[in-house]
KOLLOSE-583572 format. One line per field, with one value per residue: chain; residue in one letter; z, x, y of N, C-alpha, C, CB in turn. Coordinates in steps of 0.001 Angstrom, whole numbers, plus 524288, in hexadecimal, padded with zeros to 5 digits. Glycine has a CB too. Layout:
! KOLLOSE-583572
unit = [A:...]
code = [a:...]
n_pz = [Z:...]
n_px = [X:...]
n_py = [Y:...]
ca_pz = [Z:...]
ca_px = [X:...]
ca_py = [Y:...]
c_pz = [Z:...]
c_px = [X:...]
c_py = [Y:...]
cb_pz = [Z:...]
cb_px = [X:...]
cb_py = [Y:...]
! end
This chain:
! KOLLOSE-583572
unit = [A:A:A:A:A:A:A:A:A:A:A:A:A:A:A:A:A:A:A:A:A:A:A:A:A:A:A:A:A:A:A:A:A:A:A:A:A:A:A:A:A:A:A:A:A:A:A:A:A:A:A:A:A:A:A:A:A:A:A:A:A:A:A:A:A:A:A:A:A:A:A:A:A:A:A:A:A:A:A:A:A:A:A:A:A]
code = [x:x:x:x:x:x:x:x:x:x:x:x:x:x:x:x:x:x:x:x:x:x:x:x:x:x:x:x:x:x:x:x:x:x:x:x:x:x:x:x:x:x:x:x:x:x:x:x:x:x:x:x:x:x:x:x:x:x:x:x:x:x:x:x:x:x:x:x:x:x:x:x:x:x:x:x:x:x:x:x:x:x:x:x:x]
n_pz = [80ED9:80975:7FD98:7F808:7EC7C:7E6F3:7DBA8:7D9E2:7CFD2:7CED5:7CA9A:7C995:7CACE:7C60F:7CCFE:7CA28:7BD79:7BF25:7B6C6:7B64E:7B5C9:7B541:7BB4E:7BB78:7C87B:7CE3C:7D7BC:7E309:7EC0A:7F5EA:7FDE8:8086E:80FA5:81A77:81E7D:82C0D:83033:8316E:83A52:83AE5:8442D:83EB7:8439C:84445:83B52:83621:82DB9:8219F:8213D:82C8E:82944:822A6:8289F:82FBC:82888:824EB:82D2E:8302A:8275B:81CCA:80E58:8046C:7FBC8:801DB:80757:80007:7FBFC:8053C:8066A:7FFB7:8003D:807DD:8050B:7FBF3:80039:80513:81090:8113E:81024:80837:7FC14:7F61A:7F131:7E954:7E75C]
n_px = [8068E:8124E:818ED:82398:82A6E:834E2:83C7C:847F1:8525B:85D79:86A4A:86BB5:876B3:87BEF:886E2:89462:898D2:88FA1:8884E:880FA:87557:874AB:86B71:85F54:85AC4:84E38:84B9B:84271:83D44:83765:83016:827AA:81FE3:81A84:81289:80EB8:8022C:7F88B:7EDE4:7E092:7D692:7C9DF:7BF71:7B1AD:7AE6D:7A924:7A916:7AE7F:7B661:7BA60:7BF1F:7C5FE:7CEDB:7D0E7:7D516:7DD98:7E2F9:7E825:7EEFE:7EA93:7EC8C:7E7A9:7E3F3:7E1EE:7DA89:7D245:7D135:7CD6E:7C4D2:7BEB7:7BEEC:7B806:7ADCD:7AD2C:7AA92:7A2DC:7A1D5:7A38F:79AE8:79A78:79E6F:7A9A1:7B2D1:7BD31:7C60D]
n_py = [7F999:7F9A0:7F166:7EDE4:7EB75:7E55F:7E3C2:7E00C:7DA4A:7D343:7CBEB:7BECD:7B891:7AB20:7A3F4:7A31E:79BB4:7958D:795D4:798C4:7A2F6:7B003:7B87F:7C021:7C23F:7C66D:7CE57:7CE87:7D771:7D926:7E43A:7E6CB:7F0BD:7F6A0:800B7:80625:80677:80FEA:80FC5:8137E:812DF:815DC:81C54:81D11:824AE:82E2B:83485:83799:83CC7:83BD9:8307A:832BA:83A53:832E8:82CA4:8315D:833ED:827AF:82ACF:8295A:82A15:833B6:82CAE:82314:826A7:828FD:81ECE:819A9:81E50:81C46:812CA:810DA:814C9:80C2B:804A4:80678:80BE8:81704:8210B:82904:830B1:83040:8380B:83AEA:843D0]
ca_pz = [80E08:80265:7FD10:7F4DD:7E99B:7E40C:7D934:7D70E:7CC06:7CF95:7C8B2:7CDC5:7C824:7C7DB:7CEDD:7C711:7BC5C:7C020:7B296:7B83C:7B23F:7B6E2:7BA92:7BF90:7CBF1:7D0A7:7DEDC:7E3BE:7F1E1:7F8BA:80251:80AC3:8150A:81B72:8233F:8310B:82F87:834A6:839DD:84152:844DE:83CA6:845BD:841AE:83728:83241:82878:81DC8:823E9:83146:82883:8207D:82C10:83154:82550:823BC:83298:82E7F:8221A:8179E:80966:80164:7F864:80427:80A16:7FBE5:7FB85:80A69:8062D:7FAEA:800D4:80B32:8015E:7F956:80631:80AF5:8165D:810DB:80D3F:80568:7F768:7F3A3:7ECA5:7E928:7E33C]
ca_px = [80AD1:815CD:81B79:82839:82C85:839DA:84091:84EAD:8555D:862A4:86BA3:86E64:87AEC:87FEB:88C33:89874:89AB1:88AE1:885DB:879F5:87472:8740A:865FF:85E15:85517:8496C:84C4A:83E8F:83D69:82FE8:83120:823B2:8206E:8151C:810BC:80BE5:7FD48:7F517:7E9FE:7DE45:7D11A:7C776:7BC70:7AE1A:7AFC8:7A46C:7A94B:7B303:7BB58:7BE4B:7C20D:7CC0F:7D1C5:7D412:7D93F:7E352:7E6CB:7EC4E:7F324:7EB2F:7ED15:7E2F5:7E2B3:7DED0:7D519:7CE34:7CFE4:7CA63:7BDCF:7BAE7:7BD4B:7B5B8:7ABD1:7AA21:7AA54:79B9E:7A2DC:7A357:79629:79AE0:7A030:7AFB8:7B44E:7C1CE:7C728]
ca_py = [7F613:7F7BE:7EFB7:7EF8A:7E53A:7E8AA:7E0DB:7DF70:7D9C3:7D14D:7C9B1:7BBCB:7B623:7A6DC:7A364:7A372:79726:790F8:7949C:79B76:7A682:7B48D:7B949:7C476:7C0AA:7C990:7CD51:7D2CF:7D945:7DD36:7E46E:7E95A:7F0F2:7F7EC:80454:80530:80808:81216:80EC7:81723:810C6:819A1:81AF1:81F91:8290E:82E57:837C3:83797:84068:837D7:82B81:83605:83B97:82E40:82870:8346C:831FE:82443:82A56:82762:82DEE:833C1:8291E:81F8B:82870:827F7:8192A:81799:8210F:8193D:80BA8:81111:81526:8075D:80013:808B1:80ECE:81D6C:82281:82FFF:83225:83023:83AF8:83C96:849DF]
c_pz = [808C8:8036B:7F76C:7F24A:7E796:7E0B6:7D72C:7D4CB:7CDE4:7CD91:7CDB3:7C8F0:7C9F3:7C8F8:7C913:7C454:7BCF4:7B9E7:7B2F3:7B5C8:7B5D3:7B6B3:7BC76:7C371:7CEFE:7D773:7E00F:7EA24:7F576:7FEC6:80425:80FEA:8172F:82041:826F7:82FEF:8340E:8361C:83DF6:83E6A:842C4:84039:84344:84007:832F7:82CB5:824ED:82073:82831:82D06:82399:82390:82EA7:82E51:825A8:82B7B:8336C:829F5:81B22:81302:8085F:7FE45:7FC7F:80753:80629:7FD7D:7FFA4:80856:8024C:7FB27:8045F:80A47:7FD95:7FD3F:808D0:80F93:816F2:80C45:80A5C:800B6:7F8B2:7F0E4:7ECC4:7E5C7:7E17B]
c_px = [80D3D:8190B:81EA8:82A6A:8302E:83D84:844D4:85158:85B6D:864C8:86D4F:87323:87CA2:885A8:8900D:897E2:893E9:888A5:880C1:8789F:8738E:86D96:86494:859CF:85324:84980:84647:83E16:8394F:8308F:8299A:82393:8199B:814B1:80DA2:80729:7FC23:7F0B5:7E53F:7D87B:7CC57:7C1D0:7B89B:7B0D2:7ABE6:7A44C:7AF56:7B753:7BE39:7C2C8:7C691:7CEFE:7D40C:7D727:7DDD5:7E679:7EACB:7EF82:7EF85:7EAC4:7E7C2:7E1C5:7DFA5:7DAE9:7CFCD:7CC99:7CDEC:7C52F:7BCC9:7B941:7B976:7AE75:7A88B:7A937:7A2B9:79D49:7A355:79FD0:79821:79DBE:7A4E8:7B0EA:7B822:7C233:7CCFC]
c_py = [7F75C:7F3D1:7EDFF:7EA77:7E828:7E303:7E09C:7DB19:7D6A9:7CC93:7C275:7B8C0:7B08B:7A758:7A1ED:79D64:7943A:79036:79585:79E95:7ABED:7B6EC:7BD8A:7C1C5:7C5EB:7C8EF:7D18F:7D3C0:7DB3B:7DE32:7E778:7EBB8:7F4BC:7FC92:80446:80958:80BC3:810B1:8123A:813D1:815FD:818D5:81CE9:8235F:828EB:83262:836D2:839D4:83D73:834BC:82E70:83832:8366A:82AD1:82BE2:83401:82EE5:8249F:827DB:82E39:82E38:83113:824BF:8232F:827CB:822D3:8185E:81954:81D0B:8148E:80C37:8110A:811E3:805B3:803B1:80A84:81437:81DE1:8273C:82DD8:83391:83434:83D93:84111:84A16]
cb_pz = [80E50:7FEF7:7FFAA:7F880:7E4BF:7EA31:7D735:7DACA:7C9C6:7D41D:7C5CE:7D1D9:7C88D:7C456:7D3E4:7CA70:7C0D5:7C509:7B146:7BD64:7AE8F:7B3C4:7BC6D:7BC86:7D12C:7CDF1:7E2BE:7E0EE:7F218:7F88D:80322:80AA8:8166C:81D12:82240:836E8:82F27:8338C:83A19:84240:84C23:83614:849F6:84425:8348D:835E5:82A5A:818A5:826DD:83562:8261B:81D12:82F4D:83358:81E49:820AB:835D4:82E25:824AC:816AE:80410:7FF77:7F50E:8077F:80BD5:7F5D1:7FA87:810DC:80384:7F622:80375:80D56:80030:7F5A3:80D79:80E52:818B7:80FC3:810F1:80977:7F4B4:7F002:7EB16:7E7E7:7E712]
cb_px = [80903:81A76:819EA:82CB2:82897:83EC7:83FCB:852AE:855B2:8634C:86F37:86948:87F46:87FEA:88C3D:89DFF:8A04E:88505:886B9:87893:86FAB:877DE:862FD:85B88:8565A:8433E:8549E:8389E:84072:8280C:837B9:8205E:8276A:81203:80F59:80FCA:7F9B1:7F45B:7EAB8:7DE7E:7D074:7C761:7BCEB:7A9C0:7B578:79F9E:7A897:7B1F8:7B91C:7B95E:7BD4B:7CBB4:7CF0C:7D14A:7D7B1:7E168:7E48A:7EA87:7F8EA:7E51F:7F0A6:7E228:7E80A:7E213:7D5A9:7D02D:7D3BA:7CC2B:7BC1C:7BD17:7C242:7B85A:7AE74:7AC58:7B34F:796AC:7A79F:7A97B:790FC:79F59:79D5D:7B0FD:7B143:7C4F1:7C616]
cb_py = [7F057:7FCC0:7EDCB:7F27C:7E10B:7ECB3:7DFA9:7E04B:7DF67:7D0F4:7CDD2:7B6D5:7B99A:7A34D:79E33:7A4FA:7952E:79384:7901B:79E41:7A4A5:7B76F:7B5BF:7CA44:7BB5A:7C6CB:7D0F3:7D114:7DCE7:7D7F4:7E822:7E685:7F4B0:7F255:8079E:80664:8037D:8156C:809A5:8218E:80EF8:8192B:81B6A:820DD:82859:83016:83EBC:83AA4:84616:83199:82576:83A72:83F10:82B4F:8269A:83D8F:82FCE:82019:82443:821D5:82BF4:836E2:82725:81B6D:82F29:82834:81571:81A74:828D0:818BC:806C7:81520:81671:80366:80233:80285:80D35:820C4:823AC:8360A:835D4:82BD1:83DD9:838CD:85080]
! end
């Protein structure tokens, strides 16, 4: 999901003769939106290698293949040694 805050700057002016005062007001705009997920059912996968071929199937980067091994890693679900290069 991103999502987008954008602030613009605009004058608001009193009507002619009121005796109002000229101001700036904060117009802010959020816009969000979100990509259609991949998703694949990872079935047994007894070696490192399956559950990296199946993550790069659904697209992931090398930054989330680290972060999966490692959460995978604290969590007790991957018995082997982390070691990034």
């Amino acid at each position: 999901m991103s999502v987008t805050v954008s602030e613009n700057t605009q004058v608001s002016q009193p009507g002619p003769f009121s005796r109002g005062r000229t101001t700036r007001v904060a117009r802010t705009q959020v816009d969000a939106s979100e990509k259609t997920a991949k998703i694949i059912e990872l079935q047994n996968a007894p070696r490192v290698s399956d559950i990296v071929r199946n993550l790069n199937a659904i697209g992931a980067t090398s930054s989330d293949l680290i972060a999966i091994l490692e959460a995978l890693k604290q969590a007790g679900a991957l018995h082997a040694r982390v070691k990034v290069i």
